[in-house]
C-alpha positions in Angstrom: 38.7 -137.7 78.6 37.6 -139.2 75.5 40.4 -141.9 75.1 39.6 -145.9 75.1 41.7 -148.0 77.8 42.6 -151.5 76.7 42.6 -152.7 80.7 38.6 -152.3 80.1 38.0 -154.8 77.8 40.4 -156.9 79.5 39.1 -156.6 83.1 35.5 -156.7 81.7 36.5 -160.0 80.2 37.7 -161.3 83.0 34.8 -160.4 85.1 32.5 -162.2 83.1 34.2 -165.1 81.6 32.7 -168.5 83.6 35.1 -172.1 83.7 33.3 -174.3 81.1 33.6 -177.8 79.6 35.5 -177.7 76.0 32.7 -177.5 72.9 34.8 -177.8 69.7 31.7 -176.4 68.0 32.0 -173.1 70.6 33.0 -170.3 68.6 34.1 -167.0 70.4 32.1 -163.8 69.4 32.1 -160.5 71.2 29.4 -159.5 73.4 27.4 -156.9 72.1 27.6 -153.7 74.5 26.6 -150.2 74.9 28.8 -147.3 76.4 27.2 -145.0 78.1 29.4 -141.2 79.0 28.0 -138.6 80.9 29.9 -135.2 80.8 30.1 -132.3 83.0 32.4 -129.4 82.0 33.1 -125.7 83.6 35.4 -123.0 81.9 35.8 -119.7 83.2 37.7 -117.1 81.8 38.9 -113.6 82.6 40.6 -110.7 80.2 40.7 -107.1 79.3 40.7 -107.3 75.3 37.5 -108.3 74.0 37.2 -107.8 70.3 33.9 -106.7 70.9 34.8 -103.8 72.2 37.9 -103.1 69.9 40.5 -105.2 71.6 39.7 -103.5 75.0 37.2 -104.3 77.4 35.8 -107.6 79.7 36.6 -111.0 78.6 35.0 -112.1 81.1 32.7 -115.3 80.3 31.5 -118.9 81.8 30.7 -122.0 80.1 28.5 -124.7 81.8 28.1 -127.8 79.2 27.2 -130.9 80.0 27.3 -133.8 77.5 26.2 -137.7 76.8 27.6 -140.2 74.7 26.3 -143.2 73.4 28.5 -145.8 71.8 26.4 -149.5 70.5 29.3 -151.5 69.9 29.1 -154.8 68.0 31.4 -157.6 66.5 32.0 -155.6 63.5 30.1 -152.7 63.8 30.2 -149.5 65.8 27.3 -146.7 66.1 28.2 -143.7 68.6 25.9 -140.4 69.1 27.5 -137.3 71.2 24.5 -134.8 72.5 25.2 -131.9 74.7 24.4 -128.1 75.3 26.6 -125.1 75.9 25.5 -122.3 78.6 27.5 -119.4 77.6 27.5 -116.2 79.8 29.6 -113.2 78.8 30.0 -109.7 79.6 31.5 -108.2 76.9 28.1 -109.6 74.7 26.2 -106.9 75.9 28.6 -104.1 74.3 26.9 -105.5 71.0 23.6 -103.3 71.3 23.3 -100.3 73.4 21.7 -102.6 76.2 23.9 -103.5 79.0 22.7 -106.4 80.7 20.3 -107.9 78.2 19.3 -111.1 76.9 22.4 -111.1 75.0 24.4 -111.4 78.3 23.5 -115.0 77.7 23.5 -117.7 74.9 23.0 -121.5 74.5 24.8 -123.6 72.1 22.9 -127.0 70.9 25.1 -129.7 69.1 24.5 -133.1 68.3 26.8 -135.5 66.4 26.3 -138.8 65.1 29.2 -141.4 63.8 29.2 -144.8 62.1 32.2 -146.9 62.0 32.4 -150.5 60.2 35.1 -152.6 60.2 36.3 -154.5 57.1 37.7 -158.0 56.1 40.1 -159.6 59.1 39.3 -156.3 61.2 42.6 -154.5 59.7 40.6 -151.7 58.0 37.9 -149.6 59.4 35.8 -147.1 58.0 33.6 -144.5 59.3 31.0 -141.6 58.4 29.0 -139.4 60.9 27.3 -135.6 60.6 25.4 -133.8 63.0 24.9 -130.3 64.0 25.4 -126.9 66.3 24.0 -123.8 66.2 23.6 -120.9 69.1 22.3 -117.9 68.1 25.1 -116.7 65.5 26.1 -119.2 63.8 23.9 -122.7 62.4 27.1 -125.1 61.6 26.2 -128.1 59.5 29.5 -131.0 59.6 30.2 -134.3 57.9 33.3 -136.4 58.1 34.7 -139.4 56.5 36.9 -141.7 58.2 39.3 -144.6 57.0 42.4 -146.6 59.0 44.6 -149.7 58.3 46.4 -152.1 60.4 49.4 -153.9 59.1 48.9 -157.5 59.6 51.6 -157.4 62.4 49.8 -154.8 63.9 52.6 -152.6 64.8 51.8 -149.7 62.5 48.3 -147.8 61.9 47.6 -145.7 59.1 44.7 -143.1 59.6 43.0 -141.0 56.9 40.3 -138.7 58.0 38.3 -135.8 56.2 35.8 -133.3 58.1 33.7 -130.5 55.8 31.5 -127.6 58.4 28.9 -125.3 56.5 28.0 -122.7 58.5 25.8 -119.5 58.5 26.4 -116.8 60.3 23.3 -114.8 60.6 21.7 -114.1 64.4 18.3 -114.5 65.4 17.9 -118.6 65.3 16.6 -118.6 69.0 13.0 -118.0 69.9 14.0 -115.5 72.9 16.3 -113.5 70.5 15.6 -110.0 71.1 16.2 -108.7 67.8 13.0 -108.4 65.8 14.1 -109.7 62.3 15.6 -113.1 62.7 18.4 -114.6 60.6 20.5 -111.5 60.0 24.3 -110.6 60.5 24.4 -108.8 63.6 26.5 -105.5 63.8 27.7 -103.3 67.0 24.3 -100.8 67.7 26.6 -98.0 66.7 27.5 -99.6 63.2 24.2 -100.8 61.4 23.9 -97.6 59.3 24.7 -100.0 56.7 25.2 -104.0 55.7 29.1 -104.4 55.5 28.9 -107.7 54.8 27.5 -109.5 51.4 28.3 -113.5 52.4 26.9 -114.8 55.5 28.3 -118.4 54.9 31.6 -120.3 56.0 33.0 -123.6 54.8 35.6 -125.4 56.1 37.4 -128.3 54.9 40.1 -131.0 56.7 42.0 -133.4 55.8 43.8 -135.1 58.1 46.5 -137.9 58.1 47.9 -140.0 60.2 50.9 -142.6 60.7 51.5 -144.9 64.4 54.1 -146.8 64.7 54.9 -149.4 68.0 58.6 -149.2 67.8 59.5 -151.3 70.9 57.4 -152.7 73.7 57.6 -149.4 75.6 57.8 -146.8 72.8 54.8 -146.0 70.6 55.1 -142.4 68.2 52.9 -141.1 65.6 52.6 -138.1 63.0 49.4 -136.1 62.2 50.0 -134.0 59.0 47.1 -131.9 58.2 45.2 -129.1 56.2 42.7 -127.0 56.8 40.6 -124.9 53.9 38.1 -122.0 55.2 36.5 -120.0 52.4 33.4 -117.0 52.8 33.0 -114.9 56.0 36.0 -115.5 58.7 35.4 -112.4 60.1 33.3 -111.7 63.1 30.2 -109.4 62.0 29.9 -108.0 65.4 34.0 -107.4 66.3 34.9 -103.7 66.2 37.8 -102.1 65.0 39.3 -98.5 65.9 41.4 -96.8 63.9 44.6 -93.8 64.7 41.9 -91.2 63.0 39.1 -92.0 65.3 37.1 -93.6 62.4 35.3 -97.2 63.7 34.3 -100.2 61.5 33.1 -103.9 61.5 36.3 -106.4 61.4 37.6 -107.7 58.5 39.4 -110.1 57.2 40.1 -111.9 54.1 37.6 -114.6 52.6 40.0 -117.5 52.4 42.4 -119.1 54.9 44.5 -122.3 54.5 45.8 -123.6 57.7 48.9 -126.1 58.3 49.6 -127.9 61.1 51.7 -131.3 62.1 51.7 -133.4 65.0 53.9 -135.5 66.3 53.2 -138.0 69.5 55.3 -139.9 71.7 54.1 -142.6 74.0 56.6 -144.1 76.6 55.9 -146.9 78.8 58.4 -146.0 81.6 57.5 -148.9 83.8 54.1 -150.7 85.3 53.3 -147.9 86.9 53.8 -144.7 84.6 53.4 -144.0 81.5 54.8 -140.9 79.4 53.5 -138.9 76.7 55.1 -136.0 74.6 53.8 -134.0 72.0 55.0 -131.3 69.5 52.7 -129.0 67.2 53.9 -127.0 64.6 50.9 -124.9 62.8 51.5 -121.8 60.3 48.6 -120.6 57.7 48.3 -117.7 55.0 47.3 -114.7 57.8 50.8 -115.1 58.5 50.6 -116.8 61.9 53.3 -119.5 62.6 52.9 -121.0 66.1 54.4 -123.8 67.9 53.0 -126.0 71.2 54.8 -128.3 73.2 53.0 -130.6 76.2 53.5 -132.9 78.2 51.5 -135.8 80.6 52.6 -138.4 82.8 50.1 -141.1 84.2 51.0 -142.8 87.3 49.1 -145.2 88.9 48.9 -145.0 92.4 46.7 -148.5 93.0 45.3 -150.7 90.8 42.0 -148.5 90.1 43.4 -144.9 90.6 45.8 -142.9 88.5 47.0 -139.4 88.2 48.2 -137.3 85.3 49.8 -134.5 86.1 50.3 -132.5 82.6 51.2 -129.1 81.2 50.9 -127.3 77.7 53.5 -124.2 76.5 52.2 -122.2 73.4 53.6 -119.9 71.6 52.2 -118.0 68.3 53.2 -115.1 65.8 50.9 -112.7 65.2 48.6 -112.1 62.1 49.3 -109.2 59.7 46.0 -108.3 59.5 46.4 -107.8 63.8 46.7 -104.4 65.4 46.2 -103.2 69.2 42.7 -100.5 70.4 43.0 -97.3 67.9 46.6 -98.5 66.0 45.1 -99.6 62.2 46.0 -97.7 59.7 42.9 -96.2 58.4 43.9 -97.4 54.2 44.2 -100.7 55.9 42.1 -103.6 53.7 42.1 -105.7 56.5 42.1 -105.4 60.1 41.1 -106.8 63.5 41.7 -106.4 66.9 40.9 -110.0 67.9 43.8 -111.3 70.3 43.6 -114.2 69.4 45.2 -113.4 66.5 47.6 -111.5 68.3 51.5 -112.7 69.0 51.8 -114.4 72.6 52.5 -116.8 74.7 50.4 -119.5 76.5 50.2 -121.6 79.7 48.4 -124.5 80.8 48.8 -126.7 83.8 46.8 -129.2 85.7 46.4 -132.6 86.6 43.5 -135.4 85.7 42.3 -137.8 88.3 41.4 -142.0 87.2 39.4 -143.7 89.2 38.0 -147.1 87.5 37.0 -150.0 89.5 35.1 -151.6 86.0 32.1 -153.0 89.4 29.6 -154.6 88.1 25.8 -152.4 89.3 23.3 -154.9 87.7 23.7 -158.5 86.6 25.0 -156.8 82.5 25.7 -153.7 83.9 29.5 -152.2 84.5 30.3 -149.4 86.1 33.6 -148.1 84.5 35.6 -145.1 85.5 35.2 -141.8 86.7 37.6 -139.1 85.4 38.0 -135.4 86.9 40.2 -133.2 85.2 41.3 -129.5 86.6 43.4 -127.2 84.5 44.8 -123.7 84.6 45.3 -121.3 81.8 47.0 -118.1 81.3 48.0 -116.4 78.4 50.8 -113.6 78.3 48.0 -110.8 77.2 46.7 -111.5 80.8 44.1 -113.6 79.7 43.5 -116.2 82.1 41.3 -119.3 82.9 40.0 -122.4 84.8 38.5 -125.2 83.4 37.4 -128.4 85.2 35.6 -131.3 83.8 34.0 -134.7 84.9 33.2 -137.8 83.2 31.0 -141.3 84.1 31.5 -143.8 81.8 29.4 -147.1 82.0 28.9 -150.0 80.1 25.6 -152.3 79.3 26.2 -155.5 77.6 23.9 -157.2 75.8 22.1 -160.6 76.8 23.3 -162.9 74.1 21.4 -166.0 72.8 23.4 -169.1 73.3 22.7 -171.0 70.4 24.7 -167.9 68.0 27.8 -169.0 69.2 27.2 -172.6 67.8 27.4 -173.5 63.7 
């Protein structure tokens, strides 16, 4: 949804370049603009293993989040800021007090994230920084990322470095309609707040991820993304329960440090003027003893000059944890346990198909109107979780009136 087209700075070019008499003291400079994304996206999801309840129960939930990005683009110079909120609604929430159907059916999720990017010398090298932040009413998550890539001066291969770090607490009770009279405290199922399981309530997380892309041909362009991912403090869900074969009941837990390992490799394929295929493989395994691999797959055809379609589909498949055991099968001298399925072992599904519509009209005498996007997609995993998600983008673009006399010396 997110992805730059080339054809848009090309068409836009075209659309506003004007015949003129040859000035030996023109120089070219690029127009300053501003892109301007709106985002609309629906999930909705049904299962019958919430870890709320133990690894049985509702999954049920629905996610409205609509989204704006901003993106001031100049000759060297590039300044974006991503705003959007998150209306979660779930079912199995309410199995956290002894309230069904209460405020906590519902939550909102607030994030903002800002990103500066600077390019460097002959525009071979760029560099980046950006934070922001997120919170709903479990978690306050704090980010910032660095970002670095290099062009070869043919241009044909891209090196990318890029390092994220998240701080985040986990204590309920940021929201003023928060139901719970003590704010910023771990929540715990009604049942088990006898006693404070927990003594951390922070998580930090810490990326680093590379990256290598290589234009092989004129049709063929393939890339690798090694990474590595660091979590330290609470990974465990305060309000997850866990039942054991002696009838005993406890908060989830799990150990206080996870190191994560995934690579990525890409493959674009320009299989003619009209279609264009990509490929992807994922391999991912990390310390909890999880080793997963994903596979996808999406073709864009373009039906007329302003309309394409991408059909595309996803298979996943992962082990499961150690730490992993179904409703009422832990051990009760287990150390660490959870009955969260999503650390289970299974297999997943997703299909759909994305719709491109960009006529790149111009609306106003600086204003372009670039593409809409629409993008439906079905998911199913093989422990009968299922899900729809569609989502809807509206990108346009304001460029900036220039004053003649800066493109003279």
């Amino acid at each position: 949804m997110k992805r730059r087209y080339l054809v848009l700075g090309m068409v836009a070019a075209a659309l506003r370049g004007k015949p003129q008499a040859a000035d030996t003291s023109y120089q070219k400079r690029e127009i300053p603009k501003t892109d301007i994304e709106l985002l609309y996206s629906m999930y909705n999801q049904s299962g019958d293993h919430s870890a709320i309840t133990g690894g049985i129960g509702t999954e049920k939930l629905e996610v409205y989040a609509p989204e704006l990005n901003l993106s001031f683009n100049h000759a060297k110079s590039t300044f974006s800021i991503n705003a959007g909120t998150d209306v979660i609604s779930s079912a199995s929430t309410d199995r956290i007090d002894d309230v069904v159907s209460s405020a906590s059916k519902r939550d909102v999720r607030y994030h903002t994230d800002i990103m500066y990017l600077r390019k460097i010398g002959k525009n071979q090298t760029e560099v980046g920084v950006g934070t922001g932040v997120s919170f709903e009413s479990d978690y306050l998550s704090l980010p910032a990322r660095a970002f670095v890539s290099h062009s070869t001066p043919s241009g044909l291969r891209k090196y990318n470095l890029a390092f994220s770090a998240y701080f985040d607490d986990l204590r309920w009770g940021r929201r003023a309609d928060q139901s719970y009279k003590t704010p910023l405290q771990l929540i715990y199922p009604a049942e088990l707040r006898y006693k404070e399981w927990y003594d951390v309530h922070n998580r930090y997380t810490f990326n680093v991820k590379a990256g290598i892309e290589q234009v092989i041909n004129k049709r063929l362009v393939a890339a690798v993304y090694p990474e590595m991912t660091l979590q330290k403090g609470l990974l465990a869900t305060p309000f997850h329960r866990v039942y054991f074969t002696n009838d005993s009941l406890k908060v989830e837990n799990l150990p206080k440090q996870r190191i994560r390992v995934p690579i990525g490799l890409k493959v674009n394929w320009f299989a003619g003027s009209r279609t264009i295929i990509k490929a992807g493989y994922g391999f991912y395994r990390d310390n909890f003893g999880i080793t997963a691999n994903n596979f996808d797959l999406e073709t864009g055809i373009k039906i007329s000059p302003v309309v394409t379609l991408s059909p595309f589909v996803n298979v996943y498949r992962q082990s499961p944890a150690r730490y992993f055991r179904p409703y009422h099968e832990h051990a009760p001298d287990a150390i660490y346990y959870s009955s969260d399925y999503d650390l289970s072992g299974f297999t997943s599904y997703r299909v759909g198909v994305g719709f491109r519509w960009a006529p790149f009209r111009y609306l106003a005498a600086r204003g372009i109107f670039d593409e809409v996007q629409i993008r439906y997609a079905f998911f199913k995993r093989s422990d009968r979780l299922h899900a729809h998600m569609l989502s809807a983008s509206f990108k346009f673009t304001r460029e900036k009136k220039q004053n003649p006399n800066l493109n003279r010396n």
